[in-house]
N, C-alpha and C positions, 0 to 999 in steps of 0.2 A: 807377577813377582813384585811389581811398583805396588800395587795396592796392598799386598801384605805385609809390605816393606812398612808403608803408611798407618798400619794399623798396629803393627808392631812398635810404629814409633808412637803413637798415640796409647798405649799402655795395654791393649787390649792381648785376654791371650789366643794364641793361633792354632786354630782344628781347619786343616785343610782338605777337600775335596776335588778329587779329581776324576771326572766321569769318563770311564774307557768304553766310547759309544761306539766303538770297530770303526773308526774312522781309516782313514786311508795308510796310515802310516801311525808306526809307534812313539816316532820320534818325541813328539809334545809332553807323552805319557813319562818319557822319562827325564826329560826336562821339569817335568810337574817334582816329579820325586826328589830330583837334587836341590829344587828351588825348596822345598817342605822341608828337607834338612837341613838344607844351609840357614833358614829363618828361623829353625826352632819349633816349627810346629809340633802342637803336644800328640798331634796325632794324624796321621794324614791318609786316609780312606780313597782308595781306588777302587770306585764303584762300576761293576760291568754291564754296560746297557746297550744293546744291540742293535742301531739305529739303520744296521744294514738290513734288516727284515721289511724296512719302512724304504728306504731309498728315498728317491726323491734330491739327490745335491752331489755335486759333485766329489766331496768327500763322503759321503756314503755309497755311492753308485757307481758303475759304471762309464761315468760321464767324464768327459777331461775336463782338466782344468785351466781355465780360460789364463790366455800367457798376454793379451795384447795389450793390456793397459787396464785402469784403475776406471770404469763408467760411470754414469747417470745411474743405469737402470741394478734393479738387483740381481745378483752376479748368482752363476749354477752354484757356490760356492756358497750358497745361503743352506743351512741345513734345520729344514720344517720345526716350526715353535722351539730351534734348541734351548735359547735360554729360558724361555718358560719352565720346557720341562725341568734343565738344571737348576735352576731355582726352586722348583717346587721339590728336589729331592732334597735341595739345601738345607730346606724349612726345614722339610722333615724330620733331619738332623738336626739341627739347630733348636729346634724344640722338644727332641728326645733329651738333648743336652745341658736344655732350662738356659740357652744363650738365647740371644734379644737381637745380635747386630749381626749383619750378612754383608759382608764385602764382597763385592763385585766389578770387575775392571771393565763394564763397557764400556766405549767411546763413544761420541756421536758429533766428532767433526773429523778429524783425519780418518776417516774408515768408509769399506764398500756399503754402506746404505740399506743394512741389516736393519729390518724395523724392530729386530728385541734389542736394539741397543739405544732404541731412544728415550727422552727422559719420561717423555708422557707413559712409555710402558714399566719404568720403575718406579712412576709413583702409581701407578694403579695395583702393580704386584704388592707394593709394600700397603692397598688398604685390603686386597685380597686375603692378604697372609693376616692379618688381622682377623677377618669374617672368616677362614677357612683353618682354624685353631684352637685348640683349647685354652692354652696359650689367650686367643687374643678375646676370646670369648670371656675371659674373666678377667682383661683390664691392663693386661701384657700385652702393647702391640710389640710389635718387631719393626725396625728402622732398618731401611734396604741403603748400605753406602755404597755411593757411585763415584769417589772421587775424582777419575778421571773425565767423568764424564764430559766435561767442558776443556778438558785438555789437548792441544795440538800432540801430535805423535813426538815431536822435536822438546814440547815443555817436559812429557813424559820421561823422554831421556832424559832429560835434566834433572828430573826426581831421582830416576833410577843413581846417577853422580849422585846424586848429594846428599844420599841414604846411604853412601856407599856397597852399593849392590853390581854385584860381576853381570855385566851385560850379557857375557857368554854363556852365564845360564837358561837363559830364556829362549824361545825358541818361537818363528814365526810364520816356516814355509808352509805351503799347504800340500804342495808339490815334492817331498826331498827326494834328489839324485841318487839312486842305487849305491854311489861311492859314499853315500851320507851329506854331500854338502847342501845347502838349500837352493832350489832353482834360481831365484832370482828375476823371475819376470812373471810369477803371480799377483795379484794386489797386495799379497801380505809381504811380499819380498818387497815391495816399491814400497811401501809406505813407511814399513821399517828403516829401509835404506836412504828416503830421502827426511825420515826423522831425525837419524841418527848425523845427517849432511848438514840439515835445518842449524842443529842443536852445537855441532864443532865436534863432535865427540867422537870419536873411534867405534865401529862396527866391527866385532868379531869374528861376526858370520862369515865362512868362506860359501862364494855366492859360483854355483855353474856357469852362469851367464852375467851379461850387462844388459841393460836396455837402454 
């Protein structure tokens, strides 16, 4: 949401993708859609990719989702090359489209220690996407924007204030409660909540639990 926010405010216009990889819950899915409207995007592609055929993470699988705390190590909750592959459908799009810039909101300091969310792997995508294009083969690279990348969760919400963008659209559990609210003691429940604490701001979320 922050990063389209950003790109929007930077003049660019917004074709939004959102890949429905059967993850565990639809929730995000529709969080994606109202965040695509309420920006304006000129078009916004819900692409169905079946990442439960593959398994391997805790939202594709079988596996629970870990509730104890934010670790070192990388978390069941990691799901096999996803940004790669969502990236490389991006391109796809993106150069069907004759567009050149690919926003992407990974993080790589408040976050469980997902290795597609580091910088060294966005800049090697963006000389990939060049070698792997027609596009770049004739002299049109593609520039992969990370702006968050260097961002604490707490500056993030400070972005989302100051773009004026509804926090309650966004959506971050991995876990949501049958009732709908979000659990509250996944990594992505904690990091969101103690951003939004960091930052002074008001969290929307109605959370099942505390930790």
């Amino acid at each position: 949401m922050v990063v389209a926010g950003l790109a929007r405010e930077a003049g660019y216009r917004l074709f939004a993708l959102t890949i429905d990889y059967n993850q565990r819950h639809r929730r995000e899915i529709e969080a994606a859609r109202t965040i695509a409207a309420a920006l304006g995007a000129e078009r916004h592609v819900i692409l169905p990719l079946d990442l439960r055929q593959f398994g391997g993470s805790a939202l594709t699988d079988d596996i629970a989702v870990p509730k104890e705390g934010v670790g070192p190590e990388i978390p069941v909750t990691y799901v096999p090359a996803r940004n790669l592959v969502f990236l490389s459908l991006t391109l796809a799009w993106a150069e069907s489209l004759g567009a050149r810039d690919i926003h992407i909101g990974v993080n790589a300091l408040d976050y469980s220690g997902y290795p597609d969310c580091r910088p060294e792997f966005i800049a090697a995508f963006a000389d990939l996407a060049t070698l792997a294009t027609k596009a770049g083969a004739e002299g049109n690279p593609f520039v992969i924007h990370a702006p968050l990348q260097y961002l604490g969760k707490a500056e993030i919400v400070r972005e989302a204030v100051r773009l004026g963008l509804d926090p309650g659209m966004s959506w971050s559990c991995y876990d949501p409660q049958p009732d709908g609210r979000a659990c509250g003691l996944c990594d992505s429940c904690r990091l969101r909540r103690e951003g939004f604490s960091r930052a002074g701001a008001v969290d929307p979320t109605t959370y099942a639990a505390d930790f």
